[in-house]
Every structure is written in structure tokens, then in C-alpha cells.
N, C-alpha and C positions, 0 to 999 in steps of 0.2 A: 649260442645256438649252433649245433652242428645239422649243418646241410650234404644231403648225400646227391650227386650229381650224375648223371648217366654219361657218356662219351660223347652227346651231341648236346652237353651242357643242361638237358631237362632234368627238373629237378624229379627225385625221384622216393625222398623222404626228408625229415627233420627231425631234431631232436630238440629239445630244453629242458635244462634242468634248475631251477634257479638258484641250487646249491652251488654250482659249477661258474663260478666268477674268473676273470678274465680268461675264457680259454684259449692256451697257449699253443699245444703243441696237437696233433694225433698220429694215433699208428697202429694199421690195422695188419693182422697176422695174418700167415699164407693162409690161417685155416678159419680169416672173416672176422676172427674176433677184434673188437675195435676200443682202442683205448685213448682217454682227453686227457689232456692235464687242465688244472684248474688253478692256473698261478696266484691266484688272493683268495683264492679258497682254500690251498695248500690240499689240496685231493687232485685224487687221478682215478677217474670213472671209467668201468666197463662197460661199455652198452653191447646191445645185442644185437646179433648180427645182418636183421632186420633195421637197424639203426635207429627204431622205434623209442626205445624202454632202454631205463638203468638195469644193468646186471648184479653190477656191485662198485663200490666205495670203498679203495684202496686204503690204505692209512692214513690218518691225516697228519698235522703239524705237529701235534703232541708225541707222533709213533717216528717221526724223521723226515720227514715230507715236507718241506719249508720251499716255497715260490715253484716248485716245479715247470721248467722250460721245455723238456724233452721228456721223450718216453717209449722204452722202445723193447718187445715181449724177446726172450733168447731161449725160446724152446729144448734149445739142448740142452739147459742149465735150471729149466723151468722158472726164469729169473725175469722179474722187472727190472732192468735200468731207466735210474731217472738222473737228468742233468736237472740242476739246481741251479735257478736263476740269481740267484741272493750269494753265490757265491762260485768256486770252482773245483768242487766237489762232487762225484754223482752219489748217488745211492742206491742199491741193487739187496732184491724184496726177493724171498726165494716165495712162489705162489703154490696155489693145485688153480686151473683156470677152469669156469663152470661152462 
């Protein structure tokens, strides 16, 4: 479950996905958009910047996405990096983000 929290700790939304097992990491971009990893689901979800609703569903294990620890958008590069928990390797996803 991602819980979104206001500065005086009140909760302010939530998410669930039951696709999204162990979530590991998040990281949200200067421009809101907010990204999980999903380390035993081998995915890394976009939700929206309402933190309501899935956006999308990165690639999963089959596509390179194996344990995902980290995650983190490089807008210059228009690139995902991901650290890999299963190993010490990252892997970097060129995107279009919606």
C-alpha cells in the first residue's frame, strides 16, 4: 500500500495494487509523477499524481526487471534507472511518461 502523507503527518490518500508485492522503493518527479517498485512482483508502477489510480506497468521480469530496489525518473535522458535487488547491476528503461 502506498500512503500519501501531508507535513503534519495526515493522511492525505492511498493507494493499492494487489499486483504490486513487496513494495520496495518510491520516487516521485519534480513534475509529481510517482513511481513504486514492486520487488516480488518484478514491476515498477506509475501511479498518478493524485496517488489515487495505476498509470502504467513498467516492464516486468521477462522484459529485465528482476527484484527491483530502487527507482529513480532522469528526465534529461527521459530514462528509468532501476537498482536491482538480486544483484549489483542497474537497469535503465528509455520511457515517453504519460
Amino acid at each position: 500500500m502506498l500512503l500519501t502523507l501531508a507535513s503534519d503527518g495526515s493522511l492525505l490518500s492511498t493507494f493499492t495494487d494487489p499486483k504490486l508485492l513487496w513494495p520496495r522503493a518510491v520516487h516521485v518527479t519534480a513534475a509529481g509523477q510517482v513511481f513504486v517498485c514492486g520487488c516480488m512482483s518484478n514491476t515498477i508502477v506509475q501511479v498518478c499524481r493524485d496517488r489515487r489510480q495505476k498509470l502504467a506497468t513498467l516492464p516486468t521480469g521477462g522484459d529485465g526487471v528482476s527484484y527491483p530496489a530502487s527507482v529513480y525518473y532522469n528526465r534529461k535522458t527521459s530514462s528509468i534507472i532501476v537498482g536491482r535487488g538480486n544483484n549489483n547491476k542497474i537497469l535503465v528503461l528509455n520511457v515517453v511518461l504519460v
